[in-house]
C-alpha positions in Angstrom: 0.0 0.0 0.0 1.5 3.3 -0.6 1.7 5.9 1.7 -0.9 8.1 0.0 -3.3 5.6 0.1 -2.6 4.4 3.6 -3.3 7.6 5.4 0.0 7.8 7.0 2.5 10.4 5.7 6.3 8.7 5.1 8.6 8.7 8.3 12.0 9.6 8.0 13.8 6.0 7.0 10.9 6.1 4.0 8.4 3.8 6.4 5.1 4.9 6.7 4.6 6.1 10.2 1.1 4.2 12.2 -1.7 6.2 13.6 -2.5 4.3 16.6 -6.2 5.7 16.5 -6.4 4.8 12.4 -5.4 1.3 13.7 -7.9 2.0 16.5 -10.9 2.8 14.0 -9.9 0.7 11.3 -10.1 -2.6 14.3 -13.4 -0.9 15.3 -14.8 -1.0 12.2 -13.9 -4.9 11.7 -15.1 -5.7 14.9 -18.4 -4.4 14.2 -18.7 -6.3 10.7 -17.4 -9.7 11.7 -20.2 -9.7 14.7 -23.2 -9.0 12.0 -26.1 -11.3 10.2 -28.1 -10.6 8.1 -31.0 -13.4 8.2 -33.7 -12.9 5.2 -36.3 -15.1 4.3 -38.4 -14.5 1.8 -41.8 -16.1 1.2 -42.1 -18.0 -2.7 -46.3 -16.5 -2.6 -46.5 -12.9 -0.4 -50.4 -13.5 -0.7 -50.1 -16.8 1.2 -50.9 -16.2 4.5 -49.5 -19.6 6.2 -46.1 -18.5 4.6 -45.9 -14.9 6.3 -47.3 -16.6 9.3 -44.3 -19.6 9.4 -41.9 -16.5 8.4 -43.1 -14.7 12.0 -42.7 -17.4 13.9 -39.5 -18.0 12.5 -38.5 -15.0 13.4 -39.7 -14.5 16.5 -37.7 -17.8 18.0 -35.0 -16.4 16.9 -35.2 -13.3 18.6 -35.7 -14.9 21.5 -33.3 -17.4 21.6 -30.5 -15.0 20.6 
């Protein structure tokens, strides 16, 4: 990665100096991805009620068990 597109301007050896709080943010932002789902079920008929019903309770165990 060069420096420009790292963020960091170059220290004096020609390294790129580290921000500790871009390292900070940058491990925040990871954190907060890798502990995401994304659950989505979607019913073959939207007019059939006993689908959008089984979809509910789907997702109400769910809720409550997590």
């Amino acid at each position: 990665m060069s420096n420009a597109l790292s963020g960091h301007p170059p220290a004096s050896d020609g390294q790129p100096t580290i921000n500790p709080l871009t390292v900070a943010k940058q491990a925040a932002v990871l954190m907060d991805k890798a502990t995401r789902a994304v659950i989505e079920r979607v019913p073959d008929k939207k007019d059939d009620a006993r689908l959008c019903q089984a979809s509910q309770a789907f997702h109400s165990l769910l809720v409550v068990s997590h």
